[in-house]
Gaussian input, Z-matrix of N, CA and C with variables (Angstrom, degrees):
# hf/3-21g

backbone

0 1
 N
 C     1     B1
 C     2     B2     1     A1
 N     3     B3     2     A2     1     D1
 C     4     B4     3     A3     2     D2
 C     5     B5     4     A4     3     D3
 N     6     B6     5     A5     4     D4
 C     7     B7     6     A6     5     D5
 C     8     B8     7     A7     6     D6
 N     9     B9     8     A8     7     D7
 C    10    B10     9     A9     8     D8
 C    11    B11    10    A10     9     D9
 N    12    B12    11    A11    10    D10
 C    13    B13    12    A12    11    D11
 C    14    B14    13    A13    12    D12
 N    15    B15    14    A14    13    D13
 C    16    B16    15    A15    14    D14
 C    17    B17    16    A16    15    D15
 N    18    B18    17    A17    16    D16
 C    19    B19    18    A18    17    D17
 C    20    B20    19    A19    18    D18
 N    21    B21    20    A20    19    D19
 C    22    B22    21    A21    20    D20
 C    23    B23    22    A22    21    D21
 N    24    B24    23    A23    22    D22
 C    25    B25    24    A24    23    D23
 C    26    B26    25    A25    24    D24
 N    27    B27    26    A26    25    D25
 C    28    B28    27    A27    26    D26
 C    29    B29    28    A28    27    D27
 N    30    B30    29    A29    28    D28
 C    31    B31    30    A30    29    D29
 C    32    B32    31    A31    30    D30
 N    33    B33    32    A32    31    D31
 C    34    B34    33    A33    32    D32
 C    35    B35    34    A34    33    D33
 N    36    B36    35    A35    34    D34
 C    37    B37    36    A36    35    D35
 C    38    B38    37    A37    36    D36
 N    39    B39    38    A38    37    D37
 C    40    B40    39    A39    38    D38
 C    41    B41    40    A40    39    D39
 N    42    B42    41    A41    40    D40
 C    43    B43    42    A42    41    D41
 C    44    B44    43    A43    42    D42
 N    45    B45    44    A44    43    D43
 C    46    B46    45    A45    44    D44
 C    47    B47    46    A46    45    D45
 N    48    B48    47    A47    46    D46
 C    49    B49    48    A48    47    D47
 C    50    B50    49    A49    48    D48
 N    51    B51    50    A50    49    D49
 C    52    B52    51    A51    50    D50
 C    53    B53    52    A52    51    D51
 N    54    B54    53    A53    52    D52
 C    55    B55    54    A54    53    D53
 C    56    B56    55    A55    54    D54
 N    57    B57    56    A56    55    D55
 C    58    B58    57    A57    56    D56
 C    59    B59    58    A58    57    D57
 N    60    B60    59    A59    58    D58
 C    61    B61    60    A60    59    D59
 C    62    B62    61    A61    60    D60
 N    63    B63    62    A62    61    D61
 C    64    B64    63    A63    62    D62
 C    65    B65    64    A64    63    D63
 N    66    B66    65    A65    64    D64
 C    67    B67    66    A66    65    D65
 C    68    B68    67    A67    66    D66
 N    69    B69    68    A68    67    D67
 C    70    B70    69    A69    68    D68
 C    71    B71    70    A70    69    D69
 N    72    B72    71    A71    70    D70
 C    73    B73    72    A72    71    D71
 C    74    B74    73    A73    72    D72
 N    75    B75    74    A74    73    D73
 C    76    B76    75    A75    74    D74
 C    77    B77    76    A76    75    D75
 N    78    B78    77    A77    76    D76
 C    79    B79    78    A78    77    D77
 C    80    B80    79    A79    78    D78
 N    81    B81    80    A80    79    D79
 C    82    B82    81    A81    80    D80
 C    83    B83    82    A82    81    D81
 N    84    B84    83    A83    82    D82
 C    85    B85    84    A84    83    D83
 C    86    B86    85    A85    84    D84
 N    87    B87    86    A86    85    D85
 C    88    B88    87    A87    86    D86
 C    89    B89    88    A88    87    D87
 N    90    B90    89    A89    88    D88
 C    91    B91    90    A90    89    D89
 C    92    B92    91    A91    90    D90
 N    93    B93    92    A92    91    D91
 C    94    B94    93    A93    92    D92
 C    95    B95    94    A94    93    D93
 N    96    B96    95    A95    94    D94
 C    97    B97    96    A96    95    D95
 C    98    B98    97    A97    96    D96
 N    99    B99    98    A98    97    D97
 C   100   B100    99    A99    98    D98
 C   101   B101   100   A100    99    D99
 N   102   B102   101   A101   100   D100
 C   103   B103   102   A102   101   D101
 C   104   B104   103   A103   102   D102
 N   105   B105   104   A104   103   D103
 C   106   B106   105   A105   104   D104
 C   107   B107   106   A106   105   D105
 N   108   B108   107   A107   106   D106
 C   109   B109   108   A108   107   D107
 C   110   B110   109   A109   108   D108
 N   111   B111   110   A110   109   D109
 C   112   B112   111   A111   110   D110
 C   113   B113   112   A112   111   D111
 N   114   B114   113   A113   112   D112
 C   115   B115   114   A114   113   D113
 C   116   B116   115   A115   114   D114
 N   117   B117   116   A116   115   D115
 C   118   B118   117   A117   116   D116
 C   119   B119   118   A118   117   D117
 N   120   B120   119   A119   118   D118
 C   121   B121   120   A120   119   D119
 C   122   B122   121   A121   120   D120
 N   123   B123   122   A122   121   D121
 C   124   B124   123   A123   122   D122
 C   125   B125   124   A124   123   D123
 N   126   B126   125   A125   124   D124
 C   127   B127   126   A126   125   D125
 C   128   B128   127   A127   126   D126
 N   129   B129   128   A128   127   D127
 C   130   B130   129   A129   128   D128
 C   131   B131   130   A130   129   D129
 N   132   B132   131   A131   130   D130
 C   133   B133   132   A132   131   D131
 C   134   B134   133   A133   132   D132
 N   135   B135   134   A134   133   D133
 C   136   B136   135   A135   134   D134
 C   137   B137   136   A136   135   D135
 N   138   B138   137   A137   136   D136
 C   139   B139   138   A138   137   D137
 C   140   B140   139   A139   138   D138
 N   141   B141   140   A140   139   D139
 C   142   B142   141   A141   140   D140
 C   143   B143   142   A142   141   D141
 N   144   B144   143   A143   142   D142
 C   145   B145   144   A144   143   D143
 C   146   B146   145   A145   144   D144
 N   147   B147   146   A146   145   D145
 C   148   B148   147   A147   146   D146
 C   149   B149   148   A148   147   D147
 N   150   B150   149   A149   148   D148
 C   151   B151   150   A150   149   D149
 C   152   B152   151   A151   150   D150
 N   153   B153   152   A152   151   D151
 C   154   B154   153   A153   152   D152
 C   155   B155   154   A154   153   D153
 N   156   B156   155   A155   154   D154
 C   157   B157   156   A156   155   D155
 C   158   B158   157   A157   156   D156
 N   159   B159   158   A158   157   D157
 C   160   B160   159   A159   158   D158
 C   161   B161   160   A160   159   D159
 N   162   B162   161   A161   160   D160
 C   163   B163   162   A162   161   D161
 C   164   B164   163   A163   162   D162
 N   165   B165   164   A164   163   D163
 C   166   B166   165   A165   164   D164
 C   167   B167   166   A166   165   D165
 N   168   B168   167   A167   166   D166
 C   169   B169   168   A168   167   D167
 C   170   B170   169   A169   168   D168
 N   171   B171   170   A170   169   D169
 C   172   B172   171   A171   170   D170
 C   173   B173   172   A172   171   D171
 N   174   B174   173   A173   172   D172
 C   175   B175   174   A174   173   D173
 C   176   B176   175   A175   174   D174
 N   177   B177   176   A176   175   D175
 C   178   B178   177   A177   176   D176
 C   179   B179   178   A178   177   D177
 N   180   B180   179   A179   178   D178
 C   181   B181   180   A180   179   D179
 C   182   B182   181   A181   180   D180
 N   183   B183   182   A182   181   D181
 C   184   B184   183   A183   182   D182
 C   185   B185   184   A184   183   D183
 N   186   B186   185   A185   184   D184
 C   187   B187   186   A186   185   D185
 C   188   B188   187   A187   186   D186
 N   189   B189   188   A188   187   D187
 C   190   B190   189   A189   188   D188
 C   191   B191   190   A190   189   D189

   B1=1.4464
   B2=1.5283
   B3=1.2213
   B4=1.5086
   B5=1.5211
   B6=1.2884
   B7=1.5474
   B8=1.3006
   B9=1.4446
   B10=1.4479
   B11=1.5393
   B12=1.1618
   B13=0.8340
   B14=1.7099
   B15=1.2881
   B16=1.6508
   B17=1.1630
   B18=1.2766
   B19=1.5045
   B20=1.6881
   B21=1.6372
   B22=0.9772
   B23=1.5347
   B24=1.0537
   B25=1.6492
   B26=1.4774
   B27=0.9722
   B28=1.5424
   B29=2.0713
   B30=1.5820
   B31=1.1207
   B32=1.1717
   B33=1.9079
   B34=1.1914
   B35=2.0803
   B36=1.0103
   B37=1.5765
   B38=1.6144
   B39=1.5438
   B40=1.9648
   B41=1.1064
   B42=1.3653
   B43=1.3791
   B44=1.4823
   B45=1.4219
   B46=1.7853
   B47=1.0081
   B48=1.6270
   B49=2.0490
   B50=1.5706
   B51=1.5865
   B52=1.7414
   B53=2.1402
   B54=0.8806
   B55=1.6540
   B56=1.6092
   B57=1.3156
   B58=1.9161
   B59=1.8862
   B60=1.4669
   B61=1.5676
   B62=1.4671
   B63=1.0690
   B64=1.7945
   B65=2.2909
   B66=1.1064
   B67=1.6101
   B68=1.1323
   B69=1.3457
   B70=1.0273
   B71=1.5008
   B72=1.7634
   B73=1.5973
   B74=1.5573
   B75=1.7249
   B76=1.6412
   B77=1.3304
   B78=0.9464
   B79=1.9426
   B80=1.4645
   B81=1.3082
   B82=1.3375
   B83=1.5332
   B84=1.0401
   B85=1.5593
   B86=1.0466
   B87=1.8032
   B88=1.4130
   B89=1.5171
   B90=0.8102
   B91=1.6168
   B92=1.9542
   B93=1.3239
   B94=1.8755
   B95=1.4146
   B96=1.1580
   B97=1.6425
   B98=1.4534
   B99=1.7526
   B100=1.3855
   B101=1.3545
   B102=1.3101
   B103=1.7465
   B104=1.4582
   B105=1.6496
   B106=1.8711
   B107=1.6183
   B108=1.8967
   B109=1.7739
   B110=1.3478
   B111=1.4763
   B112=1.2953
   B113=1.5345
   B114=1.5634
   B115=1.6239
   B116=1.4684
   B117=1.2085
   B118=1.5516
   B119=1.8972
   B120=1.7830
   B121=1.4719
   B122=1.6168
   B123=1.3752
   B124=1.5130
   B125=1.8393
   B126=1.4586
   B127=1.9204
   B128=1.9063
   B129=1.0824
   B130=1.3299
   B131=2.2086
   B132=1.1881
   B133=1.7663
   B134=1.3691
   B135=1.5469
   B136=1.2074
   B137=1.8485
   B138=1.2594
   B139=1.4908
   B140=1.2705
   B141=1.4210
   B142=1.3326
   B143=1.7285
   B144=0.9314
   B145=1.2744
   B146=1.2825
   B147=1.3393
   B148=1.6242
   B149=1.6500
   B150=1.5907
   B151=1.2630
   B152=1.6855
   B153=1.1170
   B154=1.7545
   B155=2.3596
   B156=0.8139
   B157=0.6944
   B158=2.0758
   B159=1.4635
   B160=1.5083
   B161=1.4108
   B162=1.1634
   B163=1.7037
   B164=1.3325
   B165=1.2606
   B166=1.8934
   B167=1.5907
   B168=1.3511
   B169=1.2123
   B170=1.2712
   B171=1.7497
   B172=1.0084
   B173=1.3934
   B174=1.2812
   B175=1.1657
   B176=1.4384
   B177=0.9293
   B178=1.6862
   B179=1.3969
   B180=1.5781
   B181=1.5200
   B182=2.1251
   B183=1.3871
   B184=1.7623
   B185=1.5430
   B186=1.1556
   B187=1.5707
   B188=1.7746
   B189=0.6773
   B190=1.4914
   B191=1.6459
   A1=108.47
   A2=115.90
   A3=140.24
   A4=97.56
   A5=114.01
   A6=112.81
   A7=128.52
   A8=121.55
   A9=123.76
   A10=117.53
   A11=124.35
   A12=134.52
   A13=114.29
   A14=148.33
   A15=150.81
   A16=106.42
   A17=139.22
   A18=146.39
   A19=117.73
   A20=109.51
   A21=103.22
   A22=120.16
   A23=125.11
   A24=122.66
   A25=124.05
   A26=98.91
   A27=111.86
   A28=113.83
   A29=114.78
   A30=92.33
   A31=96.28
   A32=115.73
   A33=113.97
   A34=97.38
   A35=139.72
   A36=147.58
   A37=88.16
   A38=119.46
   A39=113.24
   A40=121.64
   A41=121.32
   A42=121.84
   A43=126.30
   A44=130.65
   A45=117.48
   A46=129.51
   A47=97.88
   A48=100.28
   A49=95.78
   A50=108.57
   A51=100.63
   A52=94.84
   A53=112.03
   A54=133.81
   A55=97.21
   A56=108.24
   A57=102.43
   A58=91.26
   A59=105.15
   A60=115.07
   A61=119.34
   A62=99.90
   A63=104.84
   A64=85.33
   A65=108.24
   A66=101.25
   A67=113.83
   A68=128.65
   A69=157.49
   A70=115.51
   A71=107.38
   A72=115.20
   A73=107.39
   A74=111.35
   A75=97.42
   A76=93.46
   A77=171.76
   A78=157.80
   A79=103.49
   A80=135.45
   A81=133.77
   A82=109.73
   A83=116.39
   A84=109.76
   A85=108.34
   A86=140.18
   A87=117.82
   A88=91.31
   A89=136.37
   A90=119.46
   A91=111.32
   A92=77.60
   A93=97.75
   A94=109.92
   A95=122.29
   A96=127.22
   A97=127.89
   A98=104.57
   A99=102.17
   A100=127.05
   A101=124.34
   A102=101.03
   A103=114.15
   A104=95.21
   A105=109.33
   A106=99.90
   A107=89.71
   A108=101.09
   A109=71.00
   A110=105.43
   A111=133.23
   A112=98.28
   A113=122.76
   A114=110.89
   A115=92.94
   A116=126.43
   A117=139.05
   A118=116.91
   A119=95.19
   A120=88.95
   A121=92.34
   A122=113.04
   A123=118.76
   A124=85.53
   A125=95.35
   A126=96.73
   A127=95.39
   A128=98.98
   A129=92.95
   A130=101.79
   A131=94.19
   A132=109.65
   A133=100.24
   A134=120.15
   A135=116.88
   A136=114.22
   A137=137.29
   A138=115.15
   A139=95.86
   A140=123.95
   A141=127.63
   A142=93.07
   A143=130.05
   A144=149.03
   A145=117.83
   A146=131.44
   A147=135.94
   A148=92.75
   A149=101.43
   A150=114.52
   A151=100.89
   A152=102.86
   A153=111.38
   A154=91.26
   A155=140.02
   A156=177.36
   A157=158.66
   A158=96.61
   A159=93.94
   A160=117.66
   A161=110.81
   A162=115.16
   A163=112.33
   A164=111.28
   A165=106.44
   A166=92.83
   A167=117.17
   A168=121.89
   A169=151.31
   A170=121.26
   A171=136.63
   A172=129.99
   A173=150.45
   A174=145.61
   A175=117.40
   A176=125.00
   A177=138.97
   A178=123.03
   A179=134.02
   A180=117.60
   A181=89.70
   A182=76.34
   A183=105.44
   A184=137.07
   A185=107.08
   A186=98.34
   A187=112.90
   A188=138.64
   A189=135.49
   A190=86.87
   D1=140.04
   D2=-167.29
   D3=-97.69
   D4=132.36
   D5=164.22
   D6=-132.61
   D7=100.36
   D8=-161.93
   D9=-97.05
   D10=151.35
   D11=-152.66
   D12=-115.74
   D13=142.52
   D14=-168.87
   D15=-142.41
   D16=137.46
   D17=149.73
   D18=-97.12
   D19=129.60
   D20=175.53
   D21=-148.45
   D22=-169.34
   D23=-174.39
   D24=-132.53
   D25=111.14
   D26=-170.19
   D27=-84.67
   D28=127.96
   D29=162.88
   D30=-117.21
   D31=-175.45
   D32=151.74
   D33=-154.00
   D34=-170.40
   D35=-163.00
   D36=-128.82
   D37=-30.27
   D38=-175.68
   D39=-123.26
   D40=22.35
   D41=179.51
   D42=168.22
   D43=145.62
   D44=151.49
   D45=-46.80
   D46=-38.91
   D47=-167.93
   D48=-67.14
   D49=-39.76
   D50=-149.84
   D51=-77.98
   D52=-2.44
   D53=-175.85
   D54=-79.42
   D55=-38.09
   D56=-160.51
   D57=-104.98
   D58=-21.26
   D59=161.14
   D60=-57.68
   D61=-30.12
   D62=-152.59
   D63=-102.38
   D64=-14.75
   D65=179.86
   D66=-113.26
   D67=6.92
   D68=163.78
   D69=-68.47
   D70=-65.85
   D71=179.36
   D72=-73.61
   D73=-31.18
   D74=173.12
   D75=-83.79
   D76=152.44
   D77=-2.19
   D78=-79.70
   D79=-2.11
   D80=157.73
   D81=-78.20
   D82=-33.55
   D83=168.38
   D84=-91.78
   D85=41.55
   D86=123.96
   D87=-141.94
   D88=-1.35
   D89=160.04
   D90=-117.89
   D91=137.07
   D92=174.81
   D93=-79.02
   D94=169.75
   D95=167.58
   D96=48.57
   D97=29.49
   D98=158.82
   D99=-2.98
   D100=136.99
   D101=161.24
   D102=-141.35
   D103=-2.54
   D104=159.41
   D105=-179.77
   D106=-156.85
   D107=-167.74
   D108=-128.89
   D109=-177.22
   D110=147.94
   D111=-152.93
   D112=115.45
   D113=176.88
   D114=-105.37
   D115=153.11
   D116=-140.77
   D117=-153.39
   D118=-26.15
   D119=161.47
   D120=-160.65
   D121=166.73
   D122=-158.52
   D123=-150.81
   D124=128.50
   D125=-173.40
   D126=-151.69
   D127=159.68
   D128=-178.09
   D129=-151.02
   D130=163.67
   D131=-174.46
   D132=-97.26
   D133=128.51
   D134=-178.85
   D135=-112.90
   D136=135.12
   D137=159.02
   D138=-120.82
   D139=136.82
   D140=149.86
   D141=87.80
   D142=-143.40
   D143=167.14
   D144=-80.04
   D145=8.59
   D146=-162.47
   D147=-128.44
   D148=152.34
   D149=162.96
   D150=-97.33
   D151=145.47
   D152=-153.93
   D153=-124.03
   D154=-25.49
   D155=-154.28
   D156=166.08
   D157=115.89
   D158=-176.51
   D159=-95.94
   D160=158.23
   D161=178.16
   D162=-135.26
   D163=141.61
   D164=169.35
   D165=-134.36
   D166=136.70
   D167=132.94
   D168=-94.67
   D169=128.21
   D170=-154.20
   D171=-87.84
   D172=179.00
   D173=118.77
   D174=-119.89
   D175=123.95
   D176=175.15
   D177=-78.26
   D178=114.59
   D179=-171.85
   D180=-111.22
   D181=122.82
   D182=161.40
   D183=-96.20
   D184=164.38
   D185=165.40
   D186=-148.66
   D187=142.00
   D188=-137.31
   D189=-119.73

């Protein structure tokens, strides 16, 4: 078994988790057979004193 690998970018307006959630369901709609995450950096958009947006970036391991 072959195991390939995808990077991707998650946002979300309420959270990291819902950020690595939200890049999660888009790389499921083009790769099948998830077989984990690895999130690798976690950054976020600030205005004012507020986090305005979060981001995690991902990598996805597949198998085709």
């Amino acid at each position: 078994m072959q195991i390939k690998v995808a990077e991707f970018v998650g946002e979300s307006h309420r959270d990291w988790q819902d950020a690595v959630t939200s890049a999660v369901a888009e790389a499921s709609r083009t790769y099948g057979n998830i077989t984990g995450v690895e999130v690798y950096n976690w950054t976020a958009s600030v205005k004012g004193d507020r986090i305005i947006d979060y981001k995690a970036n991902i990598k996805i391991a597949y198998t085709e």
